[in-house]
C-alpha positions as CSV (number, residue, x, y, z in Angstrom):
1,X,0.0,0.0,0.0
2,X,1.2,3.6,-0.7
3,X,2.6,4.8,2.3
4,X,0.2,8.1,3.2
5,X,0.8,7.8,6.7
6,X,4.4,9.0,6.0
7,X,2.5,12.5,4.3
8,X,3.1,14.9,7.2
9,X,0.9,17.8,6.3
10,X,-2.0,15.4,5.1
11,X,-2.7,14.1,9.4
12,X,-3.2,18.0,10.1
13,X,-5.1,18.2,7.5
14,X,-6.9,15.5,9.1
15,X,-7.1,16.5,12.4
16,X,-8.5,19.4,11.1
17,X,-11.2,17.6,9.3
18,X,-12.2,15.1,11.8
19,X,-12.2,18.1,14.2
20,X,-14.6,20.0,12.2
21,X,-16.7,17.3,12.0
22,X,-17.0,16.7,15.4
23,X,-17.5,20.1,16.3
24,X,-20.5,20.5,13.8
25,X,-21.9,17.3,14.6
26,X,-22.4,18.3,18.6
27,X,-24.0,21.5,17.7
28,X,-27.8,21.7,18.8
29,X,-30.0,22.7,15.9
30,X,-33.1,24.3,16.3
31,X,-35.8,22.2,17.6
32,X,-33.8,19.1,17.2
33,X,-31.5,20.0,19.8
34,X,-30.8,17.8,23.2
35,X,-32.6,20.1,25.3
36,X,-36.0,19.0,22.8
37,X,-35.4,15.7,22.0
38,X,-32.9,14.4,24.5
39,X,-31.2,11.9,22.2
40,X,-27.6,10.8,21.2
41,X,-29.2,9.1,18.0
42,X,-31.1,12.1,16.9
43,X,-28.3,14.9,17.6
44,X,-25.8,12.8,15.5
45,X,-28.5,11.8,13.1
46,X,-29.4,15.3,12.4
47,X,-26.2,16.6,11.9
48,X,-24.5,14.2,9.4
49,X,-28.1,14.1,7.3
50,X,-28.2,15.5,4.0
51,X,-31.9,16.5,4.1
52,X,-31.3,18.5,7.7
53,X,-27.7,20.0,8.2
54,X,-26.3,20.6,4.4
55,X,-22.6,22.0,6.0
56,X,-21.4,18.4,7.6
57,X,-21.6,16.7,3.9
58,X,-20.0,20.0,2.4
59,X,-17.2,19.9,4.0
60,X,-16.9,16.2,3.6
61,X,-17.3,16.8,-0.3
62,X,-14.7,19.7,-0.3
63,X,-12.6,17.1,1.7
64,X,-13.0,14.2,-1.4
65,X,-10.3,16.7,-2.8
66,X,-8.3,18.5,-0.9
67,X,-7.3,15.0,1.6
68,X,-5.1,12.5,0.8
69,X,-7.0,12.4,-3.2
70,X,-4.7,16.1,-3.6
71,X,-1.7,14.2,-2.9
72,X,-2.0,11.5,-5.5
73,X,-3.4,13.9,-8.4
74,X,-0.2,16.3,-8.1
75,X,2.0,13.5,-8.0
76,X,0.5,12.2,-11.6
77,X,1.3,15.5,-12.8
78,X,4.4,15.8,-11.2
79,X,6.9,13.0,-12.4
80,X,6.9,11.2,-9.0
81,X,4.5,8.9,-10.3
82,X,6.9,7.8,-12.9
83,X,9.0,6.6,-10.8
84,X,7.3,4.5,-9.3
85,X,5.4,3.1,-12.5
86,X,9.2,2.1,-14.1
87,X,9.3,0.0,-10.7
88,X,6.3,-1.6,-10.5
89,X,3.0,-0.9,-13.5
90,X,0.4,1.7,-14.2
91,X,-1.9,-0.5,-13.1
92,X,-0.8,-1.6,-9.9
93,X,-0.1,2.5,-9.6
94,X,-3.9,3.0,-9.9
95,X,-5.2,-0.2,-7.8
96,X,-2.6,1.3,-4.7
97,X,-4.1,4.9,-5.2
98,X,-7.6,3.6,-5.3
99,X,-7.4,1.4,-2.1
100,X,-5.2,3.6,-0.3
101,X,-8.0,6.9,-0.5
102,X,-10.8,4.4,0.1
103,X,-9.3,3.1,3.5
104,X,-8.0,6.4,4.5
105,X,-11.3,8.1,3.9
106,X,-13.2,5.1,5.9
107,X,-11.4,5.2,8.8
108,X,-11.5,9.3,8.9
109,X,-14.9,9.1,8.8
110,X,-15.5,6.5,11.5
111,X,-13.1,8.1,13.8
112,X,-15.1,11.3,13.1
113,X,-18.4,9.7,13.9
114,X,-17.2,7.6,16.7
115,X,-15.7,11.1,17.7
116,X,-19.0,12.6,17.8
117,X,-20.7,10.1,19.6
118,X,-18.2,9.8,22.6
119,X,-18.1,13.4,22.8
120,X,-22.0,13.9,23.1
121,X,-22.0,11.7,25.5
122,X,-19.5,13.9,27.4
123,X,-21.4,17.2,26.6
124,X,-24.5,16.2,27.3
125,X,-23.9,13.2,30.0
126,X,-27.7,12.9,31.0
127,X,-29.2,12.4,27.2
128,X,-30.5,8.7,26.3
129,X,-28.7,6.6,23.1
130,X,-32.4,6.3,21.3
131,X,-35.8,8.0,21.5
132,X,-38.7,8.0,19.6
133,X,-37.4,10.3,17.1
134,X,-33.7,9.7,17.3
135,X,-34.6,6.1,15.5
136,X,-36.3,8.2,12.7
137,X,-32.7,8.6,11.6
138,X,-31.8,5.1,11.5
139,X,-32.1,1.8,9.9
140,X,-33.2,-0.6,13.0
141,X,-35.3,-0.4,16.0
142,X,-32.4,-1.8,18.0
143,X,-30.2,1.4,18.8
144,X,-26.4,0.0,19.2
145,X,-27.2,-2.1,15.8
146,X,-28.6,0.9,13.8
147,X,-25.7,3.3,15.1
148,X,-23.3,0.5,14.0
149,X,-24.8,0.7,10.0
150,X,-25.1,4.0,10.2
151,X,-21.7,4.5,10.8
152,X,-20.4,1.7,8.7
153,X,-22.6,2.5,6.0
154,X,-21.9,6.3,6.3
155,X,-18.0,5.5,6.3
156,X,-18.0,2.8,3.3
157,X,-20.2,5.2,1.1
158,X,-18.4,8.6,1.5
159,X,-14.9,6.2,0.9
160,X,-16.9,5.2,-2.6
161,X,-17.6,8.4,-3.4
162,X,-13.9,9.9,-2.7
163,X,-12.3,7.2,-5.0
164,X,-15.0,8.2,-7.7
165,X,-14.1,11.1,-7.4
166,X,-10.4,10.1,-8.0
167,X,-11.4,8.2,-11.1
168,X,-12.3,11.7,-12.2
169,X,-10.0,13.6,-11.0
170,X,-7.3,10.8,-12.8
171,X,-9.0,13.1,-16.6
172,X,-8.7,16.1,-15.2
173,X,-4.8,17.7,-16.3
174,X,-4.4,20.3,-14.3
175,X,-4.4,19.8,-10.3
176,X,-6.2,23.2,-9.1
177,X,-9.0,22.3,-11.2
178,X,-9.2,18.6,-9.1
179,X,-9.4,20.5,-6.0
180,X,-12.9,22.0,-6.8
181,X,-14.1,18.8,-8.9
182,X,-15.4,16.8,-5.6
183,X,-17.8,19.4,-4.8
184,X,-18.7,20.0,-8.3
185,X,-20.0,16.3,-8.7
186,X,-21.4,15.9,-5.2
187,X,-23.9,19.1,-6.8
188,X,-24.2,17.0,-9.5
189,X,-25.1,13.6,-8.1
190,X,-27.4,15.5,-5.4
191,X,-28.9,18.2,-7.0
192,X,-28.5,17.9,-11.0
193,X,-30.0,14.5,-10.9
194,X,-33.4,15.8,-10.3
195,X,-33.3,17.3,-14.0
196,X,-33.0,14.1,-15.8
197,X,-35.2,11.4,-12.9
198,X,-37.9,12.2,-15.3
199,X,-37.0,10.1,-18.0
200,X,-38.5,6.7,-17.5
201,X,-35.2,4.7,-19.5
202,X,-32.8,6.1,-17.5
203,X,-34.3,6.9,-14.3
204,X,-33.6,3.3,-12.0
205,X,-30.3,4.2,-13.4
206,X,-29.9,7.5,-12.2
207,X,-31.9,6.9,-9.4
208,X,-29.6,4.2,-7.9
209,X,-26.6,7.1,-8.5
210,X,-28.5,9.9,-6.3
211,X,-26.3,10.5,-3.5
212,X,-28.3,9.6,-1.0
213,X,-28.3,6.3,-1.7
214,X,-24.7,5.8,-1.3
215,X,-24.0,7.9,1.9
216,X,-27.3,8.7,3.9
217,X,-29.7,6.1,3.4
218,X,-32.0,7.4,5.7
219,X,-33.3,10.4,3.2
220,X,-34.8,7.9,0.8
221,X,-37.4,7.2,2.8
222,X,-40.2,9.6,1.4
223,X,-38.1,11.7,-0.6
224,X,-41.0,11.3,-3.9
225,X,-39.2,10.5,-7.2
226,X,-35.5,10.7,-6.2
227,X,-35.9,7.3,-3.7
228,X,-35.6,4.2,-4.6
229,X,-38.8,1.7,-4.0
230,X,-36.6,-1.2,-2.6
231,X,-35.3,-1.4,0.8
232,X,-32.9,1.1,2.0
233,X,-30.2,-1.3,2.4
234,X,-30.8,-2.8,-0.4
235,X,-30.6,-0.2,-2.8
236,X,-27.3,0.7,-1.1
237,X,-26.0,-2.4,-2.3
238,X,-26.9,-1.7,-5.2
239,X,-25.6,1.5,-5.3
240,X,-21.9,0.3,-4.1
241,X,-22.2,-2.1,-7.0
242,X,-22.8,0.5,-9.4
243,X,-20.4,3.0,-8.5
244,X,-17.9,0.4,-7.4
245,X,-18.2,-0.8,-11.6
246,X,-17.6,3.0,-12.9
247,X,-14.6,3.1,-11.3
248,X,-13.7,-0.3,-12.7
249,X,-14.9,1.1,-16.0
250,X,-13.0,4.7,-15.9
251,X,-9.7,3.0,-14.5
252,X,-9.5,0.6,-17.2
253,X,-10.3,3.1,-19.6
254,X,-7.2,5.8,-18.1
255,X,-5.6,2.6,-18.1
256,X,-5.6,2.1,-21.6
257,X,-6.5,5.6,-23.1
258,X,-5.2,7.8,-20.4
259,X,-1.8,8.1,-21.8
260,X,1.4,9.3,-20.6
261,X,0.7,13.0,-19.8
262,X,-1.7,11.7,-17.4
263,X,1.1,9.8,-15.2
């Protein structure tokens, strides 16, 4: 594996992340705060949901980018990669940077939500794991099991979505534009989709692409056209399979049409 532990800056860059994360995700919103609902589940549900709290997923899709994904784009662009493709292949080049920014970005992401858990608990030491309205967030009516997906789930999908967006950012020549790419097609997969759901041929297709689906499963449930009509786990899997085979797809194509000025 490509050693990114041995990238300096990248761990304050991660600090900083996980930090934020945890910060945002122990704020009380609105009417959904502890002092209302008096829930762990709900707080941490609330936060990290798409459909509630838009500025937890931003900064996760600015982060697809500007993480460890930043360090492997410049060094395609800047001759280190060659070195190592004369040692090893272009293809075992790709399979490293691919595996390497999906575990990174999984374990960031569960140490940030396992973060935010523990430190709810220390905030707010009298709120109870579950209530009534905290399980609205999650997948199972037994609370330790549907924190445990959640989390999982939440971690594995936003992991997905950074390599995809690496598989991109692999066409993309110059390394400044990269660094705004991952929130460009987050907008895209969230937002842009709704313009072409319409289309009966393509939209199972597109549907199973909304980003929802693949990083908070909890907003299909009711959202009209966008959700999916099978199970929310389910269409998850389905989901991870599909994104999991355009990455396939768009390696093997850099792969063999990529060419040299692309590392």
């Amino acid at each position: 594996m490509l050693p990114f532990w041995r990238i300096k800056k990248l761990w304050w860059r991660t600090a900083l992340m996980v930090g934020l994360l945890i910060g945002f995700g122990v704020r009380p919103s609105g009417y959904m705060g502890p002092v209302h609902d008096g829930s762990v589940l709900a707080l941490l549900g609330y936060n990290y949901s798409l459909n509630f709290a838009f500025y937890v997923p931003l900064i996760l899709f600015i982060g697809t980018t500007v993480l460890i994904t930043d360090y492997w784009i410049t060094a395609l662009h800047s001759g280190l990669a060659h070195l190592v493709i004369e040692r090893r292949s272009k293809a075992w080049l790709l399979g490293q940077m691919l595996l390497t920014t999906f575990l990174y970005t999984f374990l960031m992401l569960t140490t940030a939500l396992v973060g935010t858990v523990v430190a709810i608990r220390v905030i707010y030491p009298t709120l109870p794991l579950a209530s009534r309205l905290g399980m609205m967030f999650f997948l199972f009516d037994d609370p330790t099991i549907g924190l445990i997906v959640y989390i999982l789930t939440h971690a594995a999908g936003y992991a997905l979505m950074a390599d995809f967006v690496l598989m991109i950012g692999l066409w993309i020549k110059r390394p400044f534009l990269f660094r705004a790419s991952g929130l460009v097609i987050s907008f895209t997969l969230y937002l842009g989709l709704g313009f072409v759901s319409s289309i009966p041929l393509t939209r199972q297709f597109f549907g199973h692409l909304y980003l929802p689906n693949l990083i908070d499963l909890q907003q299909q449930v009711g959202y009209g056209r966008y959700g999916m009509s099978t199970a929310p786990l389910t269409s998850f899997f389905f989901t991870v399979l599909l994104y999991a085979g355009l990455i396939i797809a768009g390696g093997w194509a850099w792969l063999k049409f990529g060419g040299e000025g692309h590392g």
